[in-house]
C-alpha positions in Angstrom: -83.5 26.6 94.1 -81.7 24.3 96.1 -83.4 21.3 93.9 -81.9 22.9 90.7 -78.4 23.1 92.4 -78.4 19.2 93.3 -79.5 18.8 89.7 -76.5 21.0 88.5 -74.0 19.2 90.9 -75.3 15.7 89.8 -75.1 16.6 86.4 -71.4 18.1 86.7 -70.6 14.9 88.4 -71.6 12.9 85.4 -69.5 15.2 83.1 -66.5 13.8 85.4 -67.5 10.3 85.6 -67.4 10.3 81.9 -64.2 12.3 81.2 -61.8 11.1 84.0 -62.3 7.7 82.4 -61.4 9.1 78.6 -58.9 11.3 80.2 -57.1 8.0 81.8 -57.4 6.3 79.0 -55.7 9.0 76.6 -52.8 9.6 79.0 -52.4 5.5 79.5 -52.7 5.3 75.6 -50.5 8.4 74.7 -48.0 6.7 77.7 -47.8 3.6 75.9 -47.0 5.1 72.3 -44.0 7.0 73.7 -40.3 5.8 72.8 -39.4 6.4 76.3 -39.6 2.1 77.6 -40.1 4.1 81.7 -43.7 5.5 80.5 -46.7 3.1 80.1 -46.5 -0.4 81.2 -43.9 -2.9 79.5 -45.8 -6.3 79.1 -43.2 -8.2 77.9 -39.3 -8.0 76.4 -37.9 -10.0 73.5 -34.2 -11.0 73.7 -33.0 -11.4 69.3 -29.4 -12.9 69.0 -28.3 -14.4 65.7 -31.2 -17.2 65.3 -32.1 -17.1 69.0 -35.3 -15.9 70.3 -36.1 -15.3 73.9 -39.1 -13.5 75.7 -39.2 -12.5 79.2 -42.5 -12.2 81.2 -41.1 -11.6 84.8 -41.8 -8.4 86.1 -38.4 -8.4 87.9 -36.4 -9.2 85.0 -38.5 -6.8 82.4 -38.3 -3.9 85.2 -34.0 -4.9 84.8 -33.9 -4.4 80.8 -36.0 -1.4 81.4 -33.6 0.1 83.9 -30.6 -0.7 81.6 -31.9 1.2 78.8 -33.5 4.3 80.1 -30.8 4.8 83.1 -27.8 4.8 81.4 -25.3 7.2 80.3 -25.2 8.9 76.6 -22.3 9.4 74.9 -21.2 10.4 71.9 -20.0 7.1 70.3 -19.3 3.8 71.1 -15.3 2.7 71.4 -14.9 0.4 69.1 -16.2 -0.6 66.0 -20.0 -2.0 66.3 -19.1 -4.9 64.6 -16.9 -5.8 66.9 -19.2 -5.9 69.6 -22.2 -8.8 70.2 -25.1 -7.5 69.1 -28.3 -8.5 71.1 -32.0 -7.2 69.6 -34.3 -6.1 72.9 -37.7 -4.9 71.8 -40.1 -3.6 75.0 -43.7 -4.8 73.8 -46.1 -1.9 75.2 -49.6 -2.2 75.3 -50.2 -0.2 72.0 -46.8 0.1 70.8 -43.2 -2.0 70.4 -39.8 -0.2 70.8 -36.7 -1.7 69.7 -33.3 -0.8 71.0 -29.8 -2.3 70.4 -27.5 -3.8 73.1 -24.0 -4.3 72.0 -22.1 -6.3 74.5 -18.0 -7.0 74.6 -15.7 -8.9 77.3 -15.3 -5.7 79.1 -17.7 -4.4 81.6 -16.4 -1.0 80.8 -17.5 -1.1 77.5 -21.4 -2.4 76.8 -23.6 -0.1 75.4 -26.8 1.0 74.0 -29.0 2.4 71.2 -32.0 3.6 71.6 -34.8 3.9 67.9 -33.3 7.2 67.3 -29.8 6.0 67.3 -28.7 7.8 70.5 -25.8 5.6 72.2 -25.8 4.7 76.1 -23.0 3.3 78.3 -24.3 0.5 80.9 -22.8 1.1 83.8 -20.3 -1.6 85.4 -22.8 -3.0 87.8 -25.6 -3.4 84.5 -23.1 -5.1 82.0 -21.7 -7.3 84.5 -25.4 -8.8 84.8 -26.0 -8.8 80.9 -23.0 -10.7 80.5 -23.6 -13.4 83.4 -28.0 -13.2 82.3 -29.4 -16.7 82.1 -30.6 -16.2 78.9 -27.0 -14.8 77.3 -24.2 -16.4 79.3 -23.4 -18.4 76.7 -23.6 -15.4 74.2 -22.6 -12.3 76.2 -19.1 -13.1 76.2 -16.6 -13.8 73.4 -14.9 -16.7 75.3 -17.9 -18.4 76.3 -18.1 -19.9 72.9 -15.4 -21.9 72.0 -13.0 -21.1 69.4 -13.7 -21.6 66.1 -11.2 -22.4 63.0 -11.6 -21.5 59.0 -9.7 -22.1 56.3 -9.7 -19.5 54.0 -8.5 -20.5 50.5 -8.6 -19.6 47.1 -11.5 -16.9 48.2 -13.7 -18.5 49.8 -14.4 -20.1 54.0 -14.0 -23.6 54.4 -15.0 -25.3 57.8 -13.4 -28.3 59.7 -15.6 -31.3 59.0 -14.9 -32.0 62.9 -13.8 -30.0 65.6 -13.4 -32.0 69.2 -11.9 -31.2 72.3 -11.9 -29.3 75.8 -13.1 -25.9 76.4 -13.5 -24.5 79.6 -14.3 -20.5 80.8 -15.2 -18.0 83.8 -18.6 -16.4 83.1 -19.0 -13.0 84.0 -21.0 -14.5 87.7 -17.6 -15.7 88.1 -18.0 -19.4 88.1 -16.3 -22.1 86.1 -17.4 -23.5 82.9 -16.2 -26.4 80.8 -17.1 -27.7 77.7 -16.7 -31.6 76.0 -16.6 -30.3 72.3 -17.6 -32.6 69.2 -19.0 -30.9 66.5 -19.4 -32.7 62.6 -20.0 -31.3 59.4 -19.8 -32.6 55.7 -17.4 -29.2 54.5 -15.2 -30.3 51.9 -12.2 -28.2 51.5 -10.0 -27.0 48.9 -6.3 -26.1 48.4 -5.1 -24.5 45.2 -2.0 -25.6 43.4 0.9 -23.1 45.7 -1.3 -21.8 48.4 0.2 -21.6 52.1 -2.7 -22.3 54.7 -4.4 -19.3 55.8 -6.1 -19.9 59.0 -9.1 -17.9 60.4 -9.6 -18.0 64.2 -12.1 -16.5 66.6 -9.8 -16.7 69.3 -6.0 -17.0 68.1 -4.7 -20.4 70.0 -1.1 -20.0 72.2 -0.2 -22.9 70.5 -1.1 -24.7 67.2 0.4 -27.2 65.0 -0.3 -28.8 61.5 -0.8 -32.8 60.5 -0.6 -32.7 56.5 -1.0 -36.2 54.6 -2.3 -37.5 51.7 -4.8 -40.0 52.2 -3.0 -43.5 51.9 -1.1 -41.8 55.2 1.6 -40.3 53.4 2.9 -37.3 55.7 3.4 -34.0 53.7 3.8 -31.9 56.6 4.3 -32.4 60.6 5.0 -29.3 62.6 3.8 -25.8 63.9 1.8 -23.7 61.9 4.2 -20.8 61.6 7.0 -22.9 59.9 4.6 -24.4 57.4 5.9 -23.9 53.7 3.5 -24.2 50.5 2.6 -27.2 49.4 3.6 -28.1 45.6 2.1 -31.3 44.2 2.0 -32.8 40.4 -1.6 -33.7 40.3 -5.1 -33.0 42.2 -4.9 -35.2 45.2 -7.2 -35.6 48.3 -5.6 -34.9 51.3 -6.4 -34.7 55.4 -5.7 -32.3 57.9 -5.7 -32.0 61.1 -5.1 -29.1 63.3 -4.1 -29.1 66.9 -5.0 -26.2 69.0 -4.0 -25.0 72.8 -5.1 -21.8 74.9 -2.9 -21.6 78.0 -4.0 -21.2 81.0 -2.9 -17.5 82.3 -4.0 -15.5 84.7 -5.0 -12.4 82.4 -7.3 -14.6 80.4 -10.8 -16.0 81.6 -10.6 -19.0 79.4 -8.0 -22.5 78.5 -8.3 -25.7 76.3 -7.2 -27.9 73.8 -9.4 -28.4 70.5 -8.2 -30.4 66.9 -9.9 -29.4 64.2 -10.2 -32.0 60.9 -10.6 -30.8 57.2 -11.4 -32.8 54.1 -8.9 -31.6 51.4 -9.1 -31.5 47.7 -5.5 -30.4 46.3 -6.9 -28.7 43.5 -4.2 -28.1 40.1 -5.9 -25.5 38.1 -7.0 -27.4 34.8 -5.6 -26.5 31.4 -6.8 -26.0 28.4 -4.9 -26.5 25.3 -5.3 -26.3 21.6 -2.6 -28.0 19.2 -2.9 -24.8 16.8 -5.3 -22.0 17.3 -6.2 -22.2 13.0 -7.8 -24.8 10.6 -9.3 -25.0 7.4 -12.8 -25.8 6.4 -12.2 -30.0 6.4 -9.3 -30.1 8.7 -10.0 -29.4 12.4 -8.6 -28.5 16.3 -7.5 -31.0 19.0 -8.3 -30.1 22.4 -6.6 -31.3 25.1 -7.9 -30.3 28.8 -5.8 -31.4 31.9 -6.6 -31.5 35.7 -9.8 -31.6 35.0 -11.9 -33.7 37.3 -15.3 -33.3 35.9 -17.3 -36.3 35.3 -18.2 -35.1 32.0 -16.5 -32.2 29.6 -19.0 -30.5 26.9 -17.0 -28.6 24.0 -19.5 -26.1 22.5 -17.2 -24.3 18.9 -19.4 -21.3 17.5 -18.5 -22.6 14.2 -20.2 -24.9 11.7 -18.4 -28.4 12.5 -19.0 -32.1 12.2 -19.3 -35.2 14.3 -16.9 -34.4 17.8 -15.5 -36.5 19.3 -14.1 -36.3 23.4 -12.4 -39.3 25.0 -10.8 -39.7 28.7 -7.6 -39.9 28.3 -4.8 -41.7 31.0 -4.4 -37.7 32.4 -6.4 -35.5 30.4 -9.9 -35.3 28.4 -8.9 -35.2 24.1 -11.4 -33.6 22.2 -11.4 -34.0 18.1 -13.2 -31.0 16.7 -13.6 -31.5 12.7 -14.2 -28.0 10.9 -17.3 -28.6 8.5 -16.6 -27.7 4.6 -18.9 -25.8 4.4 -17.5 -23.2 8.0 -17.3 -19.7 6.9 -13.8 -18.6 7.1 -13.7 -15.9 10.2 -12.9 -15.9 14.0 -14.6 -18.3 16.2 -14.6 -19.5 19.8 -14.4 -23.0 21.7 -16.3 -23.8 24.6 -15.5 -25.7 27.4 -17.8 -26.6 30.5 -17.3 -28.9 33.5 -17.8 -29.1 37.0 -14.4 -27.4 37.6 -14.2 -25.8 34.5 -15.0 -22.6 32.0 -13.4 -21.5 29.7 -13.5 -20.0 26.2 -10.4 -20.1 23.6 -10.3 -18.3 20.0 -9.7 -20.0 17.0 -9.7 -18.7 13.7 -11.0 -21.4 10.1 -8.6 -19.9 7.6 -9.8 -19.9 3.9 
């Protein structure tokens, strides 16, 4: 009897030594598939801002990114517009499963949050966001100022860049020491001003002072003075100019950065180029001359939709002249010109009369 109770004992024992193991292994597996980054075991945390990649494998430092986003406050919504916050990607790599959340940092240790994969929002508390914004890995992304100011022109449209920006930048990080910056940055941008445009300038941190050098490039000076009091510029003809913008950021005691930057642009003073037709009508044997000013294509292709003969398109002192013979045997009707260049498109209607 007592023989066939050990058996039953040893026998229940196996049962165990089999299950505990599966049962460990489900609860570690179903720990590590949860959203919730303080079950199962974080091996590792990726740090995404703009084309920056970062991964941390220190315990201390994954157990800190943990703690910010599974001990923080919810709320309702974040203050401000997400877009004007930094945005930094942090994805916690389980064993079994990866879980992405959203930091969105600003200047203020009031106001960094988080958002969790279901979209839930978290405020970091002072002490957290005061050690996002001074992290080894982010200082010089955390905060606004760390970066120094950048300049756009914004003509006609489109974003133009400086083709050199050079100077002295200096900041507080968030650790509260001193940072400074020797600044010299190139880039091929060419810019462009159309005919009657005032400047419209684009800053990521809007300077205390800033002032305008305008000339054309044999060093003829168009314009000397602050930024505020510069007029439109009016010229005859496309012309290449130079620019160069001088930029200062006090010193003050409620701002945690100064400096002095200059910022150079590449101008093209660009006169919108004109098309003109002598007379819009022709007969079959007589024909249209096109005349097309400001133009500063290297080549000008004329393309009429009627039946014509032989063109012919010469550069002129200040425009490109285009003969365009109507063919004898063009069906009366209402036709189209063509023009293409590099800085031109257009189409004008014409009509070959009986």
């Amino acid at each position: 009897m007592k023989q066939k109770k050990r058996k039953g004992s040893v026998i229940v024992l196996a049962i165990l030594a089999l299950l505990i193991p599966v049962l460990l292994a489900t609860v570690f597996l179903q720990s590590n598939a949860s959203d919730n980054v303080k079950r199962g075991n974080v091996r590792s945390v990726t740090l995404v801002h703009g084309s920056r990649e970062e991964e941390i494998t220190d315990a201390e430092e994954i157990a800190f990114f943990v703690k910010a986003a599974a001990e923080s406050d919810p709320i309702q919504s974040p203050a401000d517009e997400l877009d004007s916050y930094r945005r930094l990607d942090v994805v916690f790599h389980k064993y079994n499963r990866d879980v992405a959340y959203v930091f969105y940092l600003s200047d203020s240790e009031n106001n960094c949050l988080a958002s969790d994969p279901e979209g839930n929002y978290f405020l970091f508390s002072p002490e957290v966001a005061k050690k996002l914004q001074s992290h080894r890995l982010l200082k010089d992304y955390a905060l606004s100022f760390a970066e120094y100011p950048t300049l756009s022109l914004n003509q006609g449209g489109k974003d133009y860049a400086p083709c050199l920006t050079e100077g002295e930048w200096n900041h507080v990080r968030a650790d509260g020491e001193d940072a400074r910056q020797e600044i010299r940055a190139q880039s091929e941008e060419e810019s462009v001003l159309p005919q009657g445009e005032k400047l419209n300038f684009v800053f990521s941190i809007q300077p205390d002072y800033c002032s305008v050098l305008l000339t054309v490039k044999d060093g003829e000076i168009l314009y000397s003075g602050t930024y505020g009091e510069m007029p439109a510029i009016h010229l005859e003809e496309d012309t290449p100019l130079s620019m160069t913008v001088s930029c200062d950021w006090y010193e003050k005691d409620d701002v945690s950065y100064h400096g002095s930057l200059s910022y150079s642009f590449d101008l093209t003073y660009d006169i919108p180029t004109l098309c003109t037709l002598e007379k819009t009508s022709a007969a079959p044997g007589g024909g249209f001359v096109l005349r097309i000013y400001h133009s500063a294509s290297p080549q000008i292709a004329v393309t009429p939709s009627f039946t014509f003969d032989k063109m012919k398109i010469t550069k002129e002192a200040d425009h490109w002249l285009a003969l365009i013979p109507v063919s004898q045997s063009a069906t009366p009707g209402t036709y189209t010109i063509m023009v293409m260049g590099s800085d031109v498109e257009q189409t004008l209607d014409v009509t070959v009369t009986p």
